[in-house]
PLY file of the C-alpha trace (Angstrom):
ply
format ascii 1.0
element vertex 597
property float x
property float y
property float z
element edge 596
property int vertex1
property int vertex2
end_header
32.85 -29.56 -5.32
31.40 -26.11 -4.08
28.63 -24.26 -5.60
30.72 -21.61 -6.27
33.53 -22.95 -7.99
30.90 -24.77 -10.38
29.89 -21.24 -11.03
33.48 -20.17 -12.01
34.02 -23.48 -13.92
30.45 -21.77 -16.06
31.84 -18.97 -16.51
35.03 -20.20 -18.29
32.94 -22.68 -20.64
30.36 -20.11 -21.44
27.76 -22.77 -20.96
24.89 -22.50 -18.51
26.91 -25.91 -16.82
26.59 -24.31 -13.37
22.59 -25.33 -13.09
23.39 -28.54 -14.68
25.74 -29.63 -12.47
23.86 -28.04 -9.60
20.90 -30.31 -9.79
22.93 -32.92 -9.19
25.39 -31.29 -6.05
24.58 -32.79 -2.81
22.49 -30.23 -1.75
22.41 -31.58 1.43
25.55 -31.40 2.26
25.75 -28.01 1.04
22.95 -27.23 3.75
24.55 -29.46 6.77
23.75 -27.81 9.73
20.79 -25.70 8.43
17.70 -27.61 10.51
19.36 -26.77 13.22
20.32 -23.19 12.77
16.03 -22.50 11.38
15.35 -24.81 14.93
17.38 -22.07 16.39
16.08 -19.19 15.10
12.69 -20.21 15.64
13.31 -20.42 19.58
14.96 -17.36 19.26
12.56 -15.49 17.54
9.20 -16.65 19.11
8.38 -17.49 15.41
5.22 -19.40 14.50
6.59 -20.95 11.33
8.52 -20.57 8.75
8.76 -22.31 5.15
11.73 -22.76 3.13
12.03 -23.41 -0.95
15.50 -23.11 -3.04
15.54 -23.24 -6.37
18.82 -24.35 -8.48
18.82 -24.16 -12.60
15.15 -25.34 -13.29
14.77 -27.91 -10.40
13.03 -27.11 -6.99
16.31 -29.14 -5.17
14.81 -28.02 -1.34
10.99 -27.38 0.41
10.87 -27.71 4.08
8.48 -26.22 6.81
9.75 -25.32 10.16
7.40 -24.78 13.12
3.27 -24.52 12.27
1.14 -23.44 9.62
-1.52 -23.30 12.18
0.49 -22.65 15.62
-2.52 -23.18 17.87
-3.47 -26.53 15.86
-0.01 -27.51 15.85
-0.16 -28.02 12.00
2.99 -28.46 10.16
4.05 -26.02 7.74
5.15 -27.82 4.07
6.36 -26.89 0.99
1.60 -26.89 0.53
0.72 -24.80 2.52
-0.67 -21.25 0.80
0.28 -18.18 2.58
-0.58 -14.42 1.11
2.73 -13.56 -1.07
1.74 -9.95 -0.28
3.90 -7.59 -2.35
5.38 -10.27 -4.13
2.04 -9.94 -6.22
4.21 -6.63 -8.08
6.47 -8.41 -10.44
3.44 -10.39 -11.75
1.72 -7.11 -12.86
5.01 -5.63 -13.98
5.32 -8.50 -16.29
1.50 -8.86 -17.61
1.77 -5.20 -17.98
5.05 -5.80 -20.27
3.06 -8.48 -22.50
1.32 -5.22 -23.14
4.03 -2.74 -24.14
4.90 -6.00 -26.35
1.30 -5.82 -27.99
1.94 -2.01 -28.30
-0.86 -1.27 -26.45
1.04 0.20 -23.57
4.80 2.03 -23.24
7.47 1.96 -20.70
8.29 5.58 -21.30
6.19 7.47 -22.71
3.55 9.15 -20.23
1.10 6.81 -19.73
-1.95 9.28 -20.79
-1.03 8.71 -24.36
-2.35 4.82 -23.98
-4.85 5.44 -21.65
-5.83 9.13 -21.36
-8.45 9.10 -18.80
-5.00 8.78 -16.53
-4.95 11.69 -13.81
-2.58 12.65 -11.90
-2.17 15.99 -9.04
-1.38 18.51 -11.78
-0.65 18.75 -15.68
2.53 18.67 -14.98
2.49 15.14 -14.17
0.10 14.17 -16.17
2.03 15.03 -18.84
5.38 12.91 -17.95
4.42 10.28 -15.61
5.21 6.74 -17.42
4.50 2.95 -16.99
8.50 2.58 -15.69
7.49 5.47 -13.07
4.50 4.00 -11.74
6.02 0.17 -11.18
9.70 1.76 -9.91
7.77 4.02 -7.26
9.59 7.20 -8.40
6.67 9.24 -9.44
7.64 11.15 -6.21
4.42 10.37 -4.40
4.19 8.59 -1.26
2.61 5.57 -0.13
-1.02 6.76 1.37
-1.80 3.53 2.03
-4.69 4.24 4.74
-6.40 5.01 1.21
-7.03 1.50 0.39
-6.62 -0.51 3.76
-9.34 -1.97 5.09
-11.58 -0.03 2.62
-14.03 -0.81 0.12
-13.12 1.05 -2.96
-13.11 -0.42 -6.47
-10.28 -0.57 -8.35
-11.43 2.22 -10.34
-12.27 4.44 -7.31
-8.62 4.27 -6.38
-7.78 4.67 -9.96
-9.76 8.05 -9.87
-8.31 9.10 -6.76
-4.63 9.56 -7.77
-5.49 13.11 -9.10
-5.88 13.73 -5.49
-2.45 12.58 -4.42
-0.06 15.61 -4.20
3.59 14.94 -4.79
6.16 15.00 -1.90
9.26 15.29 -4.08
10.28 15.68 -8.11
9.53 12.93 -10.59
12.37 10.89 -10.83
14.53 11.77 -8.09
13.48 9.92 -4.47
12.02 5.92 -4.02
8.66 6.53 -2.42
6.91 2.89 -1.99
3.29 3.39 -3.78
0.99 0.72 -3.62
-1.41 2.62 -5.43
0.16 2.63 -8.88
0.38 -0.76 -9.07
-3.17 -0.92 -8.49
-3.35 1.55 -10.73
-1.79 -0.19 -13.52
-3.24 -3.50 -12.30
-6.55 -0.75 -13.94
-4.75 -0.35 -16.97
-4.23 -3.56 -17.86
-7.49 -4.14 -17.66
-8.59 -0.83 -19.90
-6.09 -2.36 -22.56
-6.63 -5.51 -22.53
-10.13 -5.93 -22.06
-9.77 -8.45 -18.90
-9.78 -7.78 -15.39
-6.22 -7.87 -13.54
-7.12 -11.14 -12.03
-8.04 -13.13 -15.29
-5.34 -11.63 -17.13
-2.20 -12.95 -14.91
-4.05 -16.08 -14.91
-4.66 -16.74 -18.52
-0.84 -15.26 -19.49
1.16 -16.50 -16.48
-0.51 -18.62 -13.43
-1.88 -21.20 -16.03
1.02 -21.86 -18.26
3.14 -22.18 -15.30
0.79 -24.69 -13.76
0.41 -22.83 -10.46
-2.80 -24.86 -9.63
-2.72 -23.97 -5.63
-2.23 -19.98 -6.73
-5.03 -17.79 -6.36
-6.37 -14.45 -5.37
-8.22 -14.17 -2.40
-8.61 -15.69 1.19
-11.54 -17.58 0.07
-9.17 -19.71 -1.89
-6.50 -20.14 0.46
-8.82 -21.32 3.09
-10.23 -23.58 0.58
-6.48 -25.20 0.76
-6.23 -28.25 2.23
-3.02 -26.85 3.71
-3.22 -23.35 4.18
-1.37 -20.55 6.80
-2.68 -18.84 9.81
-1.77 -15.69 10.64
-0.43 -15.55 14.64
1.77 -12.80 15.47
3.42 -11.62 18.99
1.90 -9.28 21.39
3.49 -6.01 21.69
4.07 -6.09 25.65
4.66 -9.75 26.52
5.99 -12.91 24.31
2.81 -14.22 23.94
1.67 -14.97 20.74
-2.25 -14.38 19.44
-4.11 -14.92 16.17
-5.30 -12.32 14.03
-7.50 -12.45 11.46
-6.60 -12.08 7.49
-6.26 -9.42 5.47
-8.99 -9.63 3.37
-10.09 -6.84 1.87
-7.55 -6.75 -1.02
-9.59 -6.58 -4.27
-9.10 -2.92 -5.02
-5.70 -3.12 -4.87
-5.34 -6.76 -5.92
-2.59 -6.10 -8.24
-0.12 -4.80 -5.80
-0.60 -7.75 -3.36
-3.49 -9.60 -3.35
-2.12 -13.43 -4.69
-1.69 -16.67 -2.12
0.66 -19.17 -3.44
2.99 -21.59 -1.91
6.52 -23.09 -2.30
5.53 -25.57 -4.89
3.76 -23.37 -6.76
6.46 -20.46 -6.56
9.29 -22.62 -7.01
7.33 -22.37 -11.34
7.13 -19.04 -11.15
10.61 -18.88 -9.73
12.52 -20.99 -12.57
10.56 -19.02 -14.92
12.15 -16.00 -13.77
15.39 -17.71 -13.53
15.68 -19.05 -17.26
14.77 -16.69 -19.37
11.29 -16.97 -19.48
10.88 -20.64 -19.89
9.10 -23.08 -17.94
9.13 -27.12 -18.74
10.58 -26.13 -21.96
7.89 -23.37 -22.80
8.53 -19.87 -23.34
5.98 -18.43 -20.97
7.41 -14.90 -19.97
8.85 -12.63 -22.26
12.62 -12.46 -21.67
12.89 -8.64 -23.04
10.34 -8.05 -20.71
12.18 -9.67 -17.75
14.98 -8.32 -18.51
13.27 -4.66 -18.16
12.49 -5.43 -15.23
15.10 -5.94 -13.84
16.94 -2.86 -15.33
17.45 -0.06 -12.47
15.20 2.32 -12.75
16.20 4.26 -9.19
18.63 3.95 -6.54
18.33 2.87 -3.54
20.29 4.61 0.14
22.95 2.20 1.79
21.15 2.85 5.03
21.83 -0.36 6.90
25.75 0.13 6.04
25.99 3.90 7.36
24.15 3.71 9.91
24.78 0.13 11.22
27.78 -0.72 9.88
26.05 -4.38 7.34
27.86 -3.88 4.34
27.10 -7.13 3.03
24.14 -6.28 0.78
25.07 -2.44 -0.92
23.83 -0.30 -3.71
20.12 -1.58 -3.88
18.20 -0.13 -6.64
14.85 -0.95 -7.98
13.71 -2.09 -11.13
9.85 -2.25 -12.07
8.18 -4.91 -9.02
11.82 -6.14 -8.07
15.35 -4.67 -6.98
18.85 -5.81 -7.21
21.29 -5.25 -4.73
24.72 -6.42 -4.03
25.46 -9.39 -1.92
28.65 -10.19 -1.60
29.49 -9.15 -4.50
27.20 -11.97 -5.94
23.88 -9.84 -7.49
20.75 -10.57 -6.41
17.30 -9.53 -7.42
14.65 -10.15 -4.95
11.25 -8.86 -3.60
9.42 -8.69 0.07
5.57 -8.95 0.74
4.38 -7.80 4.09
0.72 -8.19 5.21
-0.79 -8.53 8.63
0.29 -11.75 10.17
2.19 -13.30 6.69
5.80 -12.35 5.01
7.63 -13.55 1.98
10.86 -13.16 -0.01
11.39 -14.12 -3.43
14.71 -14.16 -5.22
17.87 -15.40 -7.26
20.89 -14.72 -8.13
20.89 -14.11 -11.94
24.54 -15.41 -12.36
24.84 -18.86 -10.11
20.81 -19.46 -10.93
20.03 -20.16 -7.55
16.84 -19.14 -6.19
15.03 -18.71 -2.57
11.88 -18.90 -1.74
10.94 -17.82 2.47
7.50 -17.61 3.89
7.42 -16.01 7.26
4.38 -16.69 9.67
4.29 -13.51 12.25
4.48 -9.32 11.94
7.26 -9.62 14.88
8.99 -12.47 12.67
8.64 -10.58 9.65
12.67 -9.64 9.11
13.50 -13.61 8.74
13.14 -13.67 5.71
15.65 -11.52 4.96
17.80 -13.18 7.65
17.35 -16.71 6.35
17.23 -15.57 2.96
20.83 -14.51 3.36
21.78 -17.32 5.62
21.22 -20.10 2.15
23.19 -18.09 -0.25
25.84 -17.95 2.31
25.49 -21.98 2.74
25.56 -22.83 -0.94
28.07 -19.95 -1.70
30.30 -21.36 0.33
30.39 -17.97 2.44
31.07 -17.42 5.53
27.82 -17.11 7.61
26.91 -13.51 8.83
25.22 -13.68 11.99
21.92 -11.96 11.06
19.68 -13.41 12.95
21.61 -12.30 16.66
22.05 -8.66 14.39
18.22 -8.44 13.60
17.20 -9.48 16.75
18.93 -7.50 18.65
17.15 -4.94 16.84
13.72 -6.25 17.44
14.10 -6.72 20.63
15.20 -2.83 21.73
12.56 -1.79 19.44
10.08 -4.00 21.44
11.20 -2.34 25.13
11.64 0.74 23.69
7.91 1.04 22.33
6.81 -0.87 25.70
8.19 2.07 27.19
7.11 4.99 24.79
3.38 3.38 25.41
3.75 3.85 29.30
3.69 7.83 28.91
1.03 7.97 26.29
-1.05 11.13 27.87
1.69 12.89 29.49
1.30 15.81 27.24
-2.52 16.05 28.74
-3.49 19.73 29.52
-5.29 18.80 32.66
-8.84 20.79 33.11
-9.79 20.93 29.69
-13.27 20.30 28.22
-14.79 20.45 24.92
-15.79 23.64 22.99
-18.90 22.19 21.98
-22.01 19.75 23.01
-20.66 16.14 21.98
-23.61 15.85 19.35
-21.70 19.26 17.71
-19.20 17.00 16.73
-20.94 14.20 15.00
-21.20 13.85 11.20
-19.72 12.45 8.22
-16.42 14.37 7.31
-15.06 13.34 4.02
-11.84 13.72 2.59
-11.25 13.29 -1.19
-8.54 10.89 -1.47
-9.10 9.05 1.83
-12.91 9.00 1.82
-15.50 9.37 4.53
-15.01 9.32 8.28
-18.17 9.08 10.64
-18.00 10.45 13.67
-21.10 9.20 16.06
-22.56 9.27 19.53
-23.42 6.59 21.73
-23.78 6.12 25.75
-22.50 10.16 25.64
-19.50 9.25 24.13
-18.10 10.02 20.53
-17.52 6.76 17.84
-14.57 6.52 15.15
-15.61 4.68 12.16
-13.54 4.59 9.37
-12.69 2.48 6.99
-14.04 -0.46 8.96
-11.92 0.43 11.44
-14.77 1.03 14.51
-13.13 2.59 18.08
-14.75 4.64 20.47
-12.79 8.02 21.19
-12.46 9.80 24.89
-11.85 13.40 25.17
-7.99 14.38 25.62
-8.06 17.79 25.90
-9.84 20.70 24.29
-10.94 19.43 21.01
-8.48 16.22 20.66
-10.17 13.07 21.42
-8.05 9.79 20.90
-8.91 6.11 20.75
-7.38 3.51 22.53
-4.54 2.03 21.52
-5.10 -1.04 19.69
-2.63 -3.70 18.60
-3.39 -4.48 15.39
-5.68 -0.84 14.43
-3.01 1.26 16.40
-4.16 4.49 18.20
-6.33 7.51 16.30
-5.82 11.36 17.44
-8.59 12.73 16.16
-8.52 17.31 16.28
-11.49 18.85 15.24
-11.50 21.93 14.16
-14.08 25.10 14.21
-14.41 27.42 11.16
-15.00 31.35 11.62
-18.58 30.84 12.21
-18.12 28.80 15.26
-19.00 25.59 13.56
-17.22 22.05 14.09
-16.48 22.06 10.30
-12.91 19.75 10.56
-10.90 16.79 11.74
-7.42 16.21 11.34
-5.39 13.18 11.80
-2.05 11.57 11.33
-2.24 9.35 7.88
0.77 7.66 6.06
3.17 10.35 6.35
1.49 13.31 6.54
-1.65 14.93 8.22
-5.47 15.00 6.10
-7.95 16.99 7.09
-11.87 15.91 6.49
-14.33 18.38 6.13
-17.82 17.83 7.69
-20.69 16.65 4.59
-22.97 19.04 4.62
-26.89 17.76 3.86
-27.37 17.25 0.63
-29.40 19.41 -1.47
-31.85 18.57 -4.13
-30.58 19.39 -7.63
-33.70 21.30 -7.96
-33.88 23.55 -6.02
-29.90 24.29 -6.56
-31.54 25.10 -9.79
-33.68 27.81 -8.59
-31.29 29.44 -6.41
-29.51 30.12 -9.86
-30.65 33.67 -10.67
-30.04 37.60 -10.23
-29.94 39.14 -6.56
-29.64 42.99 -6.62
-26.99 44.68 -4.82
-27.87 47.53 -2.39
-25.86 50.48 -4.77
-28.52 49.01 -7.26
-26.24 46.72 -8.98
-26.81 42.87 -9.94
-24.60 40.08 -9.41
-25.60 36.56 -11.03
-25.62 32.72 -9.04
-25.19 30.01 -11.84
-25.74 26.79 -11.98
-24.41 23.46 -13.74
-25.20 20.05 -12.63
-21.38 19.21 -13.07
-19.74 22.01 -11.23
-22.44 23.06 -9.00
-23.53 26.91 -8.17
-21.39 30.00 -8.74
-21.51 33.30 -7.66
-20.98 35.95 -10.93
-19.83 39.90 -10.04
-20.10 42.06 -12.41
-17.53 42.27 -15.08
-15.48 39.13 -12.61
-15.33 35.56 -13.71
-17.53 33.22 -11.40
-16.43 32.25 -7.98
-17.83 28.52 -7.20
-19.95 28.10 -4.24
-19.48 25.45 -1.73
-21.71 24.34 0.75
-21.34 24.76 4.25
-24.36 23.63 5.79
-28.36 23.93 4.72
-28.45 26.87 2.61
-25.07 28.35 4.05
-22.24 28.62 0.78
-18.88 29.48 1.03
-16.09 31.02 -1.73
-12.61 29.58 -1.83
-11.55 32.55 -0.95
-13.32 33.80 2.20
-13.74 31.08 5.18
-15.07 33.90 7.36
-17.76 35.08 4.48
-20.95 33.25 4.48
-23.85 33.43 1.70
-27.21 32.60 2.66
-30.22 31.49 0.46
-33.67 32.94 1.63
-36.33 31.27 0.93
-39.92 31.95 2.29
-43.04 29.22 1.39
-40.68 27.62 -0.82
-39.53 30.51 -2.66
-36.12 32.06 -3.11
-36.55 35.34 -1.87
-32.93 36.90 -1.08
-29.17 36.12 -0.26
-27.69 37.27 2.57
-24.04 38.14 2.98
-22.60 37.81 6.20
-18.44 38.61 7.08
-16.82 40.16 9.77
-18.00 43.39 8.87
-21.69 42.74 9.03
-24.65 41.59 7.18
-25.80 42.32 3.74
-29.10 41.35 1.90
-29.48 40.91 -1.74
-33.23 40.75 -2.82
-34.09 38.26 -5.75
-34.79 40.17 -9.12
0 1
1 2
2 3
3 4
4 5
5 6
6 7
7 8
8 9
9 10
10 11
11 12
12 13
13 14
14 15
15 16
16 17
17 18
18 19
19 20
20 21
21 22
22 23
23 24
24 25
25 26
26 27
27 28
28 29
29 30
30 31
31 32
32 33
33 34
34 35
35 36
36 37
37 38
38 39
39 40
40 41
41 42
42 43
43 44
44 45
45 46
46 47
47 48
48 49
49 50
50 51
51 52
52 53
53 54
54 55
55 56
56 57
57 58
58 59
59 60
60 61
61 62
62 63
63 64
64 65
65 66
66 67
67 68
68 69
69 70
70 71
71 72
72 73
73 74
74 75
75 76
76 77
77 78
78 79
79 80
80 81
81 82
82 83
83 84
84 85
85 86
86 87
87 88
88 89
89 90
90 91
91 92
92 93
93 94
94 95
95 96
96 97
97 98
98 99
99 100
100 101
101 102
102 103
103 104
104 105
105 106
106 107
107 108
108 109
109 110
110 111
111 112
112 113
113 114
114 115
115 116
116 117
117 118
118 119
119 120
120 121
121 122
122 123
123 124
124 125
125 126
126 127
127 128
128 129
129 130
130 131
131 132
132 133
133 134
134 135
135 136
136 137
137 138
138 139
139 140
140 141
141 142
142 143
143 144
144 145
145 146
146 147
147 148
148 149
149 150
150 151
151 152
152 153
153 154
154 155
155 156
156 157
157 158
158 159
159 160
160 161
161 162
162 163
163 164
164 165
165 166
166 167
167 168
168 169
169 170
170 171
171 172
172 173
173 174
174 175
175 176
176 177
177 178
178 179
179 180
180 181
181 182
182 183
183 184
184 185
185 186
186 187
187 188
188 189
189 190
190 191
191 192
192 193
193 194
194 195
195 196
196 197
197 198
198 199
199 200
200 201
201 202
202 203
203 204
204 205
205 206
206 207
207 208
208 209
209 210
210 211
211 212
212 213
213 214
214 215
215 216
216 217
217 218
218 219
219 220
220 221
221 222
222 223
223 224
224 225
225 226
226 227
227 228
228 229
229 230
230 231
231 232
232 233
233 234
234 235
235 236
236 237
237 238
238 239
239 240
240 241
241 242
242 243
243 244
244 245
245 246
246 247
247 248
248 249
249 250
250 251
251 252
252 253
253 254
254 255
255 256
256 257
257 258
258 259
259 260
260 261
261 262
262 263
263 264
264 265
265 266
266 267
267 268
268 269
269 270
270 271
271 272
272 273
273 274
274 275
275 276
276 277
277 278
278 279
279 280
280 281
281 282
282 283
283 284
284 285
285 286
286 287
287 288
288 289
289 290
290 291
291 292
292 293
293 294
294 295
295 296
296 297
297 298
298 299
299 300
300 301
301 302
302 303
303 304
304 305
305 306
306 307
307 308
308 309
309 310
310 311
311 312
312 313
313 314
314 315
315 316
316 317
317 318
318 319
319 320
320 321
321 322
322 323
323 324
324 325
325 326
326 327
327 328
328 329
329 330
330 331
331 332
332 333
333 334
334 335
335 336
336 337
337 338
338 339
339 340
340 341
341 342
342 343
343 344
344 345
345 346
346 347
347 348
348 349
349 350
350 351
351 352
352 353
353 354
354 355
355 356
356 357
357 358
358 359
359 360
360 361
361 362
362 363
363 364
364 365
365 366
366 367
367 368
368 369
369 370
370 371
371 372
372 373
373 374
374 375
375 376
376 377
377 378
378 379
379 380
380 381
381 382
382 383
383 384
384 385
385 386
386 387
387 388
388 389
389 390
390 391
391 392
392 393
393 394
394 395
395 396
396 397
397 398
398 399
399 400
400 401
401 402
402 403
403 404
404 405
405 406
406 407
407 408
408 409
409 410
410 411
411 412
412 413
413 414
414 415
415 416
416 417
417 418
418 419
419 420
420 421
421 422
422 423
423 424
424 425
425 426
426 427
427 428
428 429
429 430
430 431
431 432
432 433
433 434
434 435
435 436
436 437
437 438
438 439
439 440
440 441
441 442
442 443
443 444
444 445
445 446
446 447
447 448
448 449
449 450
450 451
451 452
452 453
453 454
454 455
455 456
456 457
457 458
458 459
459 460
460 461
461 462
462 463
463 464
464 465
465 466
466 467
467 468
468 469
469 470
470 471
471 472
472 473
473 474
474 475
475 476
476 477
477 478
478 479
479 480
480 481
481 482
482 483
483 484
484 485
485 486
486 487
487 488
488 489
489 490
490 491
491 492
492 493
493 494
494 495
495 496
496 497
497 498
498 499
499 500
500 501
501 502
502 503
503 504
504 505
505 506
506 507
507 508
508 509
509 510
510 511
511 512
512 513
513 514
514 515
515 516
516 517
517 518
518 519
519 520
520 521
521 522
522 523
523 524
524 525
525 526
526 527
527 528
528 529
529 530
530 531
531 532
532 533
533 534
534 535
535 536
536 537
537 538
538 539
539 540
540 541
541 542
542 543
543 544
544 545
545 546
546 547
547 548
548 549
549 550
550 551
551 552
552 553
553 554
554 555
555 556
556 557
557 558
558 559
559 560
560 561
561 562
562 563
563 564
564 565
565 566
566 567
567 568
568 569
569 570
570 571
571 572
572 573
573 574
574 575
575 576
576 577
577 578
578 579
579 580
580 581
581 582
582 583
583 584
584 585
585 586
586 587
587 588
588 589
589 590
590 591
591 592
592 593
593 594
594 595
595 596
């Protein structure tokens, strides 16, 4: 008997029969023919390995490698072997932040500032709607800025703190923009409300009960796994294939990716999910919180059926760390989880209770698991097969000659006979931007160095004040522009991040708080007026007209402020054997000195 007619025989019983007599279908029958189709597409695909976990009612019924855990070792991959689950990490902070609205010490819609108000977001405006179903259904209209927290070093309450800084790209509510950041930012507030970091909180609430003993949080522990993934991934101009090193610097941002698990393990978390919460009899999960999740919270574009023509899988939407979409007309929650070198897919079909687990070893690789995702449904659906894998690699492989060929022009927009508008050692400095953090720009064998974010490149002049890196294959190419501010001053650089440019702005030396302290005072105008400079440690010095409210001084360089208002105006300290003895006004239209009163 097919799956599928088991699930109509359910349906007319009102029993959950289906995953009863499910465990006991020939499952291998059901999936004749499917060792050789994965033999084919790993051939096809160049594909390191792949692993392979399906879940039916509360049984794990199927966990097979195919190909290497360890490609140059030749190590089999197994149903063992820990991987990074990547973004698959979301639903397990969507749910341990639901055992909190439970406790009532969190809300789905209420703006989150009312349970934790030292919340900020770009403006009041925000900060004064934004809510816990917002931040895990990325529709808080903010994009992903994800060069934020790559390969960085922040805390999870740096990142926290830098949301204020994160300025909206479209209305609250109304477009899906992919934020890693508010998971991690929730992953905070879990820990604000509960008193328990992220990581012990998931595994006191969910990894223990569900006896995920091989699940952890960090690289350490998956190479502490007697079976554990390496990451190899295709070069970009040939077939060959190369190890690269993990992703490891995940702790900031744990919460939105950071766990390593395996099919064994997942294939727990996975009947969980599947049955209402319960696990080996044990309500673990809270079902009203599942279900929450899995309500849709935004909609999704039917991109791949308008402009390709797939209309197999339609009218995606997202919940809160999952989406559903429409396969077949059989629905289907599920989730990806992309990091350098690993992939994974989780998900089920709520109806039939069937579940799929796919780990994906290589970046070029990475759509498989969509395509062999698809490809078991079909099997035990008794579907027709859709040939995804000759659709999505077609794709691939234009996209692969196509960027070989976009990389063979790089420089043909080159204004020939350019040079610099300043000495090399002009340019070097830390420039600082207040979301992103510091770049440092240095000098070595005459030639400028790019250092960010552990990210470390040198950079050759391109012409006039552009100077690129090389193009790297897995750090990708940096245009760096520096810019000049009306005193002739390298004060800028500007580069492509995310989706959008950021500009840094040179660090000026840093000035002792005391003597900020006594430039604070009253400088005498020439028409034999005063204007005031104050100072407070929080908000630094201020310039005070009479009769205006203060304008705040920022530094420039030394002794050199600026206003907001006026690039081109400069205010100069004075000081003479250690003594503030004037400030000096200089603009456009000259210079002006104010002696100290």
């Amino acid at each position: 008997m097919k799956i599928r007619d088991l699930a109509a025989l359910a349906a007319l019983s009102l029993l959950p029969a289906f995953a009863c007599h499910a465990q006991t279908a020939d499952i291998t029958q059901q999936l004749d023919g499917f060792d050789a189709y994965m033999a084919k597409v790993l051939k096809d695909w160049n594909a390191p390995g792949i692993g392979v976990g399906i879940v039916v009612g509360d049984k794990l019924v199927f966990a097979k490698g195919y190909g290497y855990r360890d490609y140059e070792k030749k190590l089999p991959f197994t149903p063992a072997t820990v991987c990074p689950i990547a973004s698959n990490t979301k639903l397990f902070t969507a749910i341990a932040a639901g055992m909190l609205v439970d406790e009532g010490k969190l809300t789905w819609d209420k703006p989150v500032r009312e349970s934790v108000p030292t919340t900020h977001f770009y403006n009041d405006q925000l900060d004064n709607s934004v809510t816990l179903r917002d931040m895990l259904s990325h529709r808080t209209g903010i994009t992903r800025h994800d060069t934020i927290w790559y390969k960085s070093d922040f805390t999870r309450k740096e990142l926290f703190d830098r949301l204020k800084y994160l300025e909206p790209e479209q209305p609250l509510r109304q477009t899906f923009l992919y934020n890693n950041l508010m998971f991690a930012g929730v992953g905070y507030m879990i820990e604000l409300q509960s008193g328990k970091p992220w990581e012990q909180f998931v595994r006191e609430r969910i990894l223990t009960p569900l006896e995920m003993k091989s699940t952890g949080y960090t690289i350490a522990e998956l190479e502490s796994s007697p079976e554990h993934g390496v990451g190899f991934t295709e070069k970009r101009d040939s077939f060959d294939l190369y190890h690269i090193p993990y992703y490891a610097d995940i702790a900031g941002v744990a919460p939105c990716g950071a766990i390593v698990s395996n099919i064994n393990d997942l294939s727990h978390w996975l009947i969980a999910l599947m049955n209402e919460g319960k696990y080996n009899g044990k309500s673990v999960l809270p079902d009203d919180v599942l279900k929450e999740t899995l309500q849709p919270s935004i909609g999704l574009p039917n991109t791949a059926a308008e402009q390709r023509g797939y209309w197999e899988a339609l009218n995606a939407a997202y919940g809160m760390g999952r989406q559903t979409t429409v396969y077949r007309g059989h629905l289907m929650t599920m989730h990806g989880g992309d990091l350098p070198g690993f992939h994974s897919q989780i998900s089920f079909l709520p109806k039939e209770h069937i579940g799929v687990i796919v780990f994906v070893i290589g970046d070029h690789t990475a759509p498989l698991y969509n395509v062999v995702t698809y490809n078991v449904y079909e099997r035990l659906l008794g579907l027709d097969q859709t040939p995804w894998s000759q659709r999505r690699l077609d794709i691939r492989l234009k996209d692969k000659e196509a960027g070989k060929q976009a990389r063979a022009k790089v420089g043909e927009d080159r204004v020939p006979g350019t040079k610099p508008s300043h000495p090399l050692a002009d340019y070097t400095g830390d420039y600082e931007n207040p979301a992103y953090g510091v770049m440092k720009i240095g000098l070595k064998d005459n030639q400028l160095q790019f250092d960010f974010h552990k990210i470390r490149m040198p950079v050759t002049h391109f012409h006039y004040d552009r100077f690129d890196t090389a193009d790297d294959e897995q750090d990708g190419q940096w245009s760096l522009n520096f810019r000049t501010n009306p005193q002739g001053d390298i004060d800028q650089v500007v580069t492509s991040l995310d989706e959008a440019e950021a500009a840094f702005t040179r660090k000026p030396e840093k000035l002792d708080p005391t003597l900020l302290t006594r430039l604070a005072g009253s400088y005498a105008t020439p028409d034999g007026g005063t204007v005031q400079v104050t100072y407070q440690e929080t908000t630094g010095l201020a310039l005070v007209p009479p009769g205006s409210t203060p304008f705040p001084l920022k530094q420039v360089k030394a002794l050199q402020f600026r206003t907001p208002q006026f690039s081109d105006m400069i205010l100069e300290f004075v000081l003479e054997n250690g003594q503030v003895k004037a400030l000096k006004q200089k603009d456009p239209g000259g210079e002006y000195t104010l002696p100290r009163k």
